[in-house]
VOBA-1610 file (N, C-alpha, C; in pm, whole numbers, padded with zeros to 5 digits, always signed):
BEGIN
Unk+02050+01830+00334Unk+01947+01795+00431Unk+01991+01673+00512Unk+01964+01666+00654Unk+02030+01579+00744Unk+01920+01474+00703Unk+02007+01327+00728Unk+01901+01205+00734Unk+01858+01163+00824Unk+01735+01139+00833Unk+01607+01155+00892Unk+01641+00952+00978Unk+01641+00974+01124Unk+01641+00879+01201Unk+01527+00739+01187Unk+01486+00644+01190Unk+01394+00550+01166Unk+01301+00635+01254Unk+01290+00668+01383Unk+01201+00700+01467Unk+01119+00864+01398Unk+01265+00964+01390Unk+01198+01101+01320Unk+01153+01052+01192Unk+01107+00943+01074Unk+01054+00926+01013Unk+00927+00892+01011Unk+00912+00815+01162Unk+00798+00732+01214Unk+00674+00867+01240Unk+00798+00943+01332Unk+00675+01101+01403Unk+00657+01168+01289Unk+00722+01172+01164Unk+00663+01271+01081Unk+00550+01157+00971Unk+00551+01035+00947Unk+00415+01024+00916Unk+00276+00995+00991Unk+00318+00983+01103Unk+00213+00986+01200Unk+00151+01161+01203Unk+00216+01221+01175Unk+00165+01392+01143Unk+00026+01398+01100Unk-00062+01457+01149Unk-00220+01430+01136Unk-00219+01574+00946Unk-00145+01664+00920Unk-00162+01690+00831Unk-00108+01668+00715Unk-00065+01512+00683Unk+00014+01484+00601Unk-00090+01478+00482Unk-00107+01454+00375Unk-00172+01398+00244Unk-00226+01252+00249Unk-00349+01221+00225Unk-00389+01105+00271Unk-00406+01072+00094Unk-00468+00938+00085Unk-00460+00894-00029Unk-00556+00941-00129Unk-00643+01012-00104Unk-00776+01074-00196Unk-00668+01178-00260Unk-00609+01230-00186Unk-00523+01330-00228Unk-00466+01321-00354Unk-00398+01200-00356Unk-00244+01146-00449Unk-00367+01100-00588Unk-00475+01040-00526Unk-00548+01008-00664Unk-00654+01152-00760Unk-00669+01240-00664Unk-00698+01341-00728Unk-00615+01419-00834Unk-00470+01444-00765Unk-00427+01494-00821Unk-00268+01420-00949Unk-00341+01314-00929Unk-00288+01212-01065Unk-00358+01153-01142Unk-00512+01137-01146Unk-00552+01056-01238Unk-00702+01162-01263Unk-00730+01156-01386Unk-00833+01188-01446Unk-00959+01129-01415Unk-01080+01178-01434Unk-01196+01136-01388Unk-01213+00981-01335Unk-01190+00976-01223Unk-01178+00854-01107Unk-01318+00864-01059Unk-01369+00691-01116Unk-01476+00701-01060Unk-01519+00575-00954Unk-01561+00607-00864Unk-01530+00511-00734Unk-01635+00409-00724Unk-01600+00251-00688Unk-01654+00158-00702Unk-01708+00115-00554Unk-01791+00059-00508Unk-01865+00046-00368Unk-01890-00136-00337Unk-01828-00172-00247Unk-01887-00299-00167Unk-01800-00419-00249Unk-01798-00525-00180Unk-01773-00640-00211Unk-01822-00701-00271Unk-01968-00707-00270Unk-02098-00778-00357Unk-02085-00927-00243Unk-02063-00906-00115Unk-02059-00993-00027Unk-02155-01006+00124Unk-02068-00887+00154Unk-02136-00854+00264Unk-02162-00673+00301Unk-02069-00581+00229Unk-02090-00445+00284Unk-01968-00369+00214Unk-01961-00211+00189Unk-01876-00135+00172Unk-01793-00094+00286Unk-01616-00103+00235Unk-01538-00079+00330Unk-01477+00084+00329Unk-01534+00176+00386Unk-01466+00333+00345Unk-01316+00358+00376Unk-01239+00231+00455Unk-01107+00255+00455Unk-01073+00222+00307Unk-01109+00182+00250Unk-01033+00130+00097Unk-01149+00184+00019Unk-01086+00289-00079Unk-01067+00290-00184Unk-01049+00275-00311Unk-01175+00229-00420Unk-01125+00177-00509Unk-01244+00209-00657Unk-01192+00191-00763Unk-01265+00210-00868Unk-01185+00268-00976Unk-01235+00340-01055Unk-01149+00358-01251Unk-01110+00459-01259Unk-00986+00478-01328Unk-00949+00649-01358Unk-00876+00608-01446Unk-00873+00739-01533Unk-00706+00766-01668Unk-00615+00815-01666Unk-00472+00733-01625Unk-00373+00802-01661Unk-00300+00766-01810Unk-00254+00915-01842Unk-00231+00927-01970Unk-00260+00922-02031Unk-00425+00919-02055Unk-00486+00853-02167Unk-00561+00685-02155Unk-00509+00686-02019Unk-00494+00537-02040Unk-00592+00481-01907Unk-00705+00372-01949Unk-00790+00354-01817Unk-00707+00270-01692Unk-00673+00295-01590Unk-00623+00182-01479Unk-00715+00204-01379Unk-00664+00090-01284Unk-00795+00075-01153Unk-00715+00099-01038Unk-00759+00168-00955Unk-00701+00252-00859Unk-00751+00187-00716Unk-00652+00158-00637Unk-00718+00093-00486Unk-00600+00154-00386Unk-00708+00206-00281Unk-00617+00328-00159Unk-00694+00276-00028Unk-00617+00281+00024Unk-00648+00252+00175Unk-00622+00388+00265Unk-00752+00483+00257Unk-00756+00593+00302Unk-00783+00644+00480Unk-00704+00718+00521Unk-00724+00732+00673Unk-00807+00860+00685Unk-00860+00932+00547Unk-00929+01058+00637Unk-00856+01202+00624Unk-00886+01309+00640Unk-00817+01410+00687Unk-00885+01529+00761Unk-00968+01471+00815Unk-00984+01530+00967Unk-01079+01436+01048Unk-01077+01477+01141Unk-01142+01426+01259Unk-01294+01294+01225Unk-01390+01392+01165Unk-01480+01323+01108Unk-01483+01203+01044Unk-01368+01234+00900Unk-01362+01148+00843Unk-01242+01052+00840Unk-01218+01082+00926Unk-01090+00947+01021Unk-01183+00819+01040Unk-01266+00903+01145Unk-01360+00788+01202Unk-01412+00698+01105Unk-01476+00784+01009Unk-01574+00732+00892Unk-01519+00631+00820Unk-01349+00631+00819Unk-01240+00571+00730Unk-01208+00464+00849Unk-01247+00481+00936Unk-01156+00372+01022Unk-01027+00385+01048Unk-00978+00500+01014Unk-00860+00538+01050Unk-00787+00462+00913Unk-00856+00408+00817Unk-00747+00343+00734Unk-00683+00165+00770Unk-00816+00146+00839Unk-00770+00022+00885Unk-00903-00095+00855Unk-00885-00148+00752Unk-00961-00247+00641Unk-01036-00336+00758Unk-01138-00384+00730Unk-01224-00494+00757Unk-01222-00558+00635Unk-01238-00694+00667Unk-01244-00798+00580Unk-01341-00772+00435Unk-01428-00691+00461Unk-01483-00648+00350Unk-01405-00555+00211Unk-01332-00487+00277Unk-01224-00359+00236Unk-01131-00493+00124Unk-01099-00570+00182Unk-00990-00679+00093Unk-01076-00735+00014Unk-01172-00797+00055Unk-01285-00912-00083Unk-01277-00760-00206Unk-01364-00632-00163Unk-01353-00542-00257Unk-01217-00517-00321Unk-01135-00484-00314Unk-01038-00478-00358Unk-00971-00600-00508Unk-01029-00709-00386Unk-01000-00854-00478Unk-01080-00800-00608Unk-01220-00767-00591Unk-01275-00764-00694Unk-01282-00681-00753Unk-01211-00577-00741Unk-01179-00432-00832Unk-01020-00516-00933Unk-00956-00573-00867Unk-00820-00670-00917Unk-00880-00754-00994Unk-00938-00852-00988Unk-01027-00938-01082Unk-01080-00860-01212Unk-01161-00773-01195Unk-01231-00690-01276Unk-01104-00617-01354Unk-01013-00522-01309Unk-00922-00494-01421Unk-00822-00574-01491Unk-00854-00692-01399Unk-00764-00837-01482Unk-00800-00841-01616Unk-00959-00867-01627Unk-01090-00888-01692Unk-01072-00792-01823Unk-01037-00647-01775Unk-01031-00563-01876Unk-00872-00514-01934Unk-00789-00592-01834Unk-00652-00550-01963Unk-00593-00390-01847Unk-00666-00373-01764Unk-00628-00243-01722Unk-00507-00285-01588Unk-00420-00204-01597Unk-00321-00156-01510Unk-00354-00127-01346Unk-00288-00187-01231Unk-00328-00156-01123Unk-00213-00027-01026Unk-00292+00024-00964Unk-00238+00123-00870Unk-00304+00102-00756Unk-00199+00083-00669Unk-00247+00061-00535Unk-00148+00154-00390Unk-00244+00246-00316Unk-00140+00345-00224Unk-00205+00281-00119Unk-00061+00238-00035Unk-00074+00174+00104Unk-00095+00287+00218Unk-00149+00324+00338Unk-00131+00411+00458Unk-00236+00312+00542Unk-00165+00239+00597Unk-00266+00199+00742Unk-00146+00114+00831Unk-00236+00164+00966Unk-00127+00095+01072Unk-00150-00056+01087Unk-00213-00098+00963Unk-00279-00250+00984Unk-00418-00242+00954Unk-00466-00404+00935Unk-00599-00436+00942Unk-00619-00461+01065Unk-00797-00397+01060Unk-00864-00392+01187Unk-00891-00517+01240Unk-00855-00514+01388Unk-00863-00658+01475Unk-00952-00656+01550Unk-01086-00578+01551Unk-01202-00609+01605Unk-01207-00805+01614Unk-01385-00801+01673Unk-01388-00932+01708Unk-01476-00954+01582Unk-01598-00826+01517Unk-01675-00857+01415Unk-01535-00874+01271Unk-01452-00827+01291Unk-01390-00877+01209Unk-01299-01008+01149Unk-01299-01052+01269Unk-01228-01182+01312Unk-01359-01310+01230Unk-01496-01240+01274Unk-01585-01336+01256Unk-01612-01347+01110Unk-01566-01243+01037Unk-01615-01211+00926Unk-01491-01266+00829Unk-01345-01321+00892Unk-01287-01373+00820Unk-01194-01261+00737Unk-01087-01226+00866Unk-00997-01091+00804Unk-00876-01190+00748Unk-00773-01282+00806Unk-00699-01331+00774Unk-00746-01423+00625Unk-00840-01443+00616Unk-00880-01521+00446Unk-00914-01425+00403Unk-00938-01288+00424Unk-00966-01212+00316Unk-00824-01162+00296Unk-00708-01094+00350Unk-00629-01070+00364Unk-00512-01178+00240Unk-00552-01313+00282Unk-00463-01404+00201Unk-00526-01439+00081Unk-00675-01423+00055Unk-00692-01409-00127Unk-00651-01293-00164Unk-00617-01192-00093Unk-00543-01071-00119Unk-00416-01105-00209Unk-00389-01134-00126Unk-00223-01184-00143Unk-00231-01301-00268Unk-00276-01367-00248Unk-00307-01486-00343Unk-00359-01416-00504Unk-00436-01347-00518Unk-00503-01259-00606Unk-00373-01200-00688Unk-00325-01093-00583Unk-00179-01008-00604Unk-00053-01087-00712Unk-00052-01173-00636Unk+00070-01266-00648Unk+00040-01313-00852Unk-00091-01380-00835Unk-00112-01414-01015Unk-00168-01300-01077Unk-00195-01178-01093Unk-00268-01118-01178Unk-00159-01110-01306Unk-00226-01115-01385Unk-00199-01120-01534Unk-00160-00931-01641Unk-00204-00833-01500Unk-00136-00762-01569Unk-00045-00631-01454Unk-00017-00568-01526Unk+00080-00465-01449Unk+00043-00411-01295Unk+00141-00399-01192Unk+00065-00367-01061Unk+00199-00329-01020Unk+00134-00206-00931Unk+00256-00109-00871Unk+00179-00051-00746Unk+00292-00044-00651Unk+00213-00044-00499Unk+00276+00098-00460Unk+00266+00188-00409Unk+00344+00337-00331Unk+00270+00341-00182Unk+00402+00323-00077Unk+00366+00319+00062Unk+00370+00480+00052Unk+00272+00531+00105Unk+00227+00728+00079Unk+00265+00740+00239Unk+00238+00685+00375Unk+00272+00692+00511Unk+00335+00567+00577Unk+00186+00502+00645Unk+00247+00380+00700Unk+00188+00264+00641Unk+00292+00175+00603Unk+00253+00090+00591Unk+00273-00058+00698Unk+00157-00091+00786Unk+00143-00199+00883Unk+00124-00306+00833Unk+00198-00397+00888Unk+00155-00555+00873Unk+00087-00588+00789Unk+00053-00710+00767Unk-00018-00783+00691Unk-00146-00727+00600Unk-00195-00612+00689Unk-00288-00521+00654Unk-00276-00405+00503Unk-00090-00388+00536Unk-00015-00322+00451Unk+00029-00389+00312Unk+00098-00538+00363Unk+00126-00595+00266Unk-00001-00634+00203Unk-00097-00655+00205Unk-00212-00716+00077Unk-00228-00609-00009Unk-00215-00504+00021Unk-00183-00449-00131Unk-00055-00431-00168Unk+00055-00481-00160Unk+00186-00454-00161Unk+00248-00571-00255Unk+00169-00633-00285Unk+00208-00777-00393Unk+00247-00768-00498Unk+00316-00628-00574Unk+00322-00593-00698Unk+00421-00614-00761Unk+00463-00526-00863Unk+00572-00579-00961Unk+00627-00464-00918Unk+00581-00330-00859Unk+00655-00252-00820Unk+00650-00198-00753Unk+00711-00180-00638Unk+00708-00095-00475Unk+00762+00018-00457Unk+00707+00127-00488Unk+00749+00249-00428Unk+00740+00334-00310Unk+00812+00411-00284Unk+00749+00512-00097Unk+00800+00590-00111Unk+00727+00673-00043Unk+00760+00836+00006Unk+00874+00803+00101Unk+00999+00939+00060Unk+01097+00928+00153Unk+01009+00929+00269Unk+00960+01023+00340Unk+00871+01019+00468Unk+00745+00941+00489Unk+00803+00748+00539Unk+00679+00690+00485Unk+00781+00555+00556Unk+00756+00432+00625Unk+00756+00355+00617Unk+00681+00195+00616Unk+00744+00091+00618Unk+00685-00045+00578Unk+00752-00136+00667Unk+00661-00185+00762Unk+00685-00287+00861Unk+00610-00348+00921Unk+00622-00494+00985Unk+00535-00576+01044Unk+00514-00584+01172Unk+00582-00481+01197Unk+00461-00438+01361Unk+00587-00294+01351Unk+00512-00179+01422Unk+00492-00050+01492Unk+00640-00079+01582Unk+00716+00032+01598Unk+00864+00038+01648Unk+00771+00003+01805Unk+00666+00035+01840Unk+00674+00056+02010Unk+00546-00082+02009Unk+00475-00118+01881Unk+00501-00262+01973Unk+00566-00388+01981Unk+00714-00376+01851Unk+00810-00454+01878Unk+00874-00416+02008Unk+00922-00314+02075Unk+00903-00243+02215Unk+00866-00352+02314Unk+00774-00338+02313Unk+00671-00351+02406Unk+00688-00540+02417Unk+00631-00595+02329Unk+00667-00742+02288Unk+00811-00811+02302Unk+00938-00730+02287Unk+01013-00802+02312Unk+01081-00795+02427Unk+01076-00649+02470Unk+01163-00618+02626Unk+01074-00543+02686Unk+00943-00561+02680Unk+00849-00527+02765Unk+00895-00321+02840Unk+00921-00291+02767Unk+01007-00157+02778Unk+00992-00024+02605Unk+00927+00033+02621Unk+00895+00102+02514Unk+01002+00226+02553Unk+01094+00251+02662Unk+01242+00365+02639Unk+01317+00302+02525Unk+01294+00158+02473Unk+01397+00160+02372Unk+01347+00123+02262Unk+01221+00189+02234Unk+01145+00255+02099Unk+01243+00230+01978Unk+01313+00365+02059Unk+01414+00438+01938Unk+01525+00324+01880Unk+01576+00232+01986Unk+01657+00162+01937Unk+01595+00022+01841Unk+01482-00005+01864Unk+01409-00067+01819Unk+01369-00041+01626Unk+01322+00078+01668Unk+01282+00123+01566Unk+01426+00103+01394Unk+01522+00174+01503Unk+01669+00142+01357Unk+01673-00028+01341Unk+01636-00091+01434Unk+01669-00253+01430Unk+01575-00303+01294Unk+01466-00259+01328Unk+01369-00321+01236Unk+01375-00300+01055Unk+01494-00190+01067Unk+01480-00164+00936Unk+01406-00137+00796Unk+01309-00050+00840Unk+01213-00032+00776Unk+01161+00113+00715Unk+01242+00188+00695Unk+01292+00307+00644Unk+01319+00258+00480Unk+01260+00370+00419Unk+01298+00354+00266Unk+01399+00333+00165Unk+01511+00421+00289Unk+01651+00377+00245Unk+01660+00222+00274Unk+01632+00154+00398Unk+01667+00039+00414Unk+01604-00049+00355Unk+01535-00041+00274Unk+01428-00127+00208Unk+01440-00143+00067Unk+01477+00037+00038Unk+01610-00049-00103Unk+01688-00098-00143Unk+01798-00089+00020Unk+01956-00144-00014Unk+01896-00318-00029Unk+01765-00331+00030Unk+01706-00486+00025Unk+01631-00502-00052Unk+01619-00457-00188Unk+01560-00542-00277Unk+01415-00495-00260Unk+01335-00443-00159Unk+01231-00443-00157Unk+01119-00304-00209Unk+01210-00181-00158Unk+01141-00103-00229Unk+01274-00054-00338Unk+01179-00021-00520Unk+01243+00008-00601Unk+01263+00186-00651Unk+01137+00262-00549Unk+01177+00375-00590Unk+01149+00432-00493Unk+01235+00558-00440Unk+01228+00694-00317Unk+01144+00770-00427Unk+01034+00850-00341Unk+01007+00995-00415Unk+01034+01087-00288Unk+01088+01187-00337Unk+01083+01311-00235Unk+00912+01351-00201Unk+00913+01422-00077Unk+00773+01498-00011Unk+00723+01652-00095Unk+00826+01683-00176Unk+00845+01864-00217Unk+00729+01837-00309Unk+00573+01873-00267Unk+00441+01870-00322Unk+00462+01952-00473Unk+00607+02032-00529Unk+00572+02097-00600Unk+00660+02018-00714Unk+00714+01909-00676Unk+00765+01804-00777Unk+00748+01658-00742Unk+00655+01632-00629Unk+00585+01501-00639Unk+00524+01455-00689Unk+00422+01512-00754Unk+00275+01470-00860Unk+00372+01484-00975Unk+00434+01544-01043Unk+00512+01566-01144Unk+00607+01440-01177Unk+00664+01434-01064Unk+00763+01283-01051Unk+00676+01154-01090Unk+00611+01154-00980Unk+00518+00987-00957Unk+00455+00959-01073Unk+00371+01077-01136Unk+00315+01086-01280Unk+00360+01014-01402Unk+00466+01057-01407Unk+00530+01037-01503Unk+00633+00920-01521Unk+00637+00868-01405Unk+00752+00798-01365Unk+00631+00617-01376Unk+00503+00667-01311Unk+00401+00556-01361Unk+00352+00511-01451Unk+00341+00661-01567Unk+00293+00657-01701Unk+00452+00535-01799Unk+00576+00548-01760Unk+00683+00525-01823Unk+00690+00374-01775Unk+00648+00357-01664Unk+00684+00186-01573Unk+00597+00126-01646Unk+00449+00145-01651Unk+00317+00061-01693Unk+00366+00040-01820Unk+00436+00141-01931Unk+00451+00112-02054Unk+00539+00014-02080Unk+00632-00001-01978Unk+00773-00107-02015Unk+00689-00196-01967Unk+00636-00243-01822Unk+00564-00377-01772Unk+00418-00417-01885Unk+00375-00315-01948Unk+00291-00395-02063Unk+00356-00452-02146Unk+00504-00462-02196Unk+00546-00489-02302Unk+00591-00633-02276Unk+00587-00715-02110Unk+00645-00836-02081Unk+00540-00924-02154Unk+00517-00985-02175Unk+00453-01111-02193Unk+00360-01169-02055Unk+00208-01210-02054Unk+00200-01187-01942Unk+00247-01305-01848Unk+00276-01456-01866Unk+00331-01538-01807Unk+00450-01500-01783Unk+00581-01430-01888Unk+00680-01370-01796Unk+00657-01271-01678Unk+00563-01181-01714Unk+00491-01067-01549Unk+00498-01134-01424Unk+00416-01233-01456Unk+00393-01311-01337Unk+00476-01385-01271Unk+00531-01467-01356Unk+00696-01548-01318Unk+00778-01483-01269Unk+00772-01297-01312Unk+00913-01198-01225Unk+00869-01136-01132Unk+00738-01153-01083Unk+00660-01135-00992Unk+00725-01198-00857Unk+00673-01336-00900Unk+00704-01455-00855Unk+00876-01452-00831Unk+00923-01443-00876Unk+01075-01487-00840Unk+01082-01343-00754Unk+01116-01233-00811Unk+01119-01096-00700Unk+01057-01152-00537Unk+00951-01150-00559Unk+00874-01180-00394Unk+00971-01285-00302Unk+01045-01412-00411Unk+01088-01498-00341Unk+01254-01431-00291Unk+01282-01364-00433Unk+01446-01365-00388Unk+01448-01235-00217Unk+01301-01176-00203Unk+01335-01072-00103Unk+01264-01099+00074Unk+01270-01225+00036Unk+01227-01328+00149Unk+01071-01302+00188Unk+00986-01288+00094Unk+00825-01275+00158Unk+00791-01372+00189Unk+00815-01489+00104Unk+00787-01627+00159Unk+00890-01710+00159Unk+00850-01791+00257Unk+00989-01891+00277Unk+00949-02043+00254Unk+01045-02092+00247Unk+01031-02247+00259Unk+00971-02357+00390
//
């Protein structure tokens, strides 16, 4: 099979019939039962979140869902969080801190929403107790980019001990056409843009950042990811949890998330 260009990766998850994240949690985890609102201000339907069993085993599940059709695009926001969507989240993370349970978290959004009610409501502090939250939890957390994963919006759930993606799926801090657009005011060189940014799955492993490819072949994906989560959570329960956190911590630093 020929390898797939940064850009032909970009058009095939932008594909309106790809698998959205309700999907991946249906058909991996056992009776998932879904948790509602921040206990702040309101429920966010782009995110996703509440309890299920894999293996036997209870973990807490958080998806940032776009929908799969028309209707419920809208309803989802297309998958693009309001500040409410992150406080919830925080507190689905808190809460399985609380109980010892394992986190799963599937990224797909082109970003958090930049409305103005969102601005008011405090997206960038919800966004960074995100991150802040992510960064110390005390037990196992594993992130899978399922399409796109945008900016800052992308990374707050992406803080984990382990980063996985769909070959057909990338992770970047702005969109090939509006680095485009922003730097040479010229979106014909998309395409060249797009290989610059490096943000293709292959390129994200040779960097440290993502640790596992899964193939798209629906008839050995759930089979793969399954099993491959059930086997990770068991080795990352066995760290100690101040070492978790400390290799947390050093990983994030050695792959430049934060700098000096």
């Amino acid at each position: 099979m020929a390898i797939k260009t940064a850009m032909e990766i970009v058009k095939t998850v932008r594909d309106l019939d790809r698998h959205p994240a309700s999907f991946f949690i249906d058909a991996l985890f056992d009776d998932f039962l879904e948790m509602h609102g921040d206990r702040k201000f309101a429920d966010d339907p782009a995110i996703i979140g509440g309890i299920a069993i894999l293996c036997g085993q209870p973990v807490t599940v958080i998806a940032q869902e776009r929908g799969e059709n028309t209707k419920s695009r809208v309803y989802r926001n297309f998958g693009s969080s309001h500040p409410e969507g992150y406080r919830k989240a925080v507190r689905l993370m808190k809460q399985a801190e609380k109980f010892n349970r394992p986190i799963v978290s599937f990224i797909d959004t082109t970003g958090a929403f930049c409305g103005i009610e969102a601005e008011e409501r405090g997206q960038g502090e919800a966004i960074a107790s995100c991150l802040l939250t992510m960064a110390n939890l005390r037990v196992p957390t594993i992130s899978i980019v399922i399409g796109e994963g945008g900016s800052g919006g992308a990374l707050a759930l992406a803080m984990s001990d382990r980063l996985w993606m769909l070959e057909n799926s990338f992770y970047s801090v702005i969109s090939p056409e509006g680095c485009a657009s922003i730097l040479f005011r010229d979106l014909d060189r998309v395409e060249e843009v797009a290989e610059h940014l490096k943000f293709t799955p292959k390129d994200l492993q040779e960097r440290g950042v993502c640790h596992s490819i899964f193939t798209t072949e629906n008839e050995v994906l759930i089979e793969e990811m399954k099993t491959k989560l059930c086997s990770t959570f068991e080795s990352l329960s066995k760290y100690p949890k101040d070492e978790l956190v400390q290799d947390r911590y050093d990983m994030i630093r050695k792959i430049g998330v934060f700098h000096e």
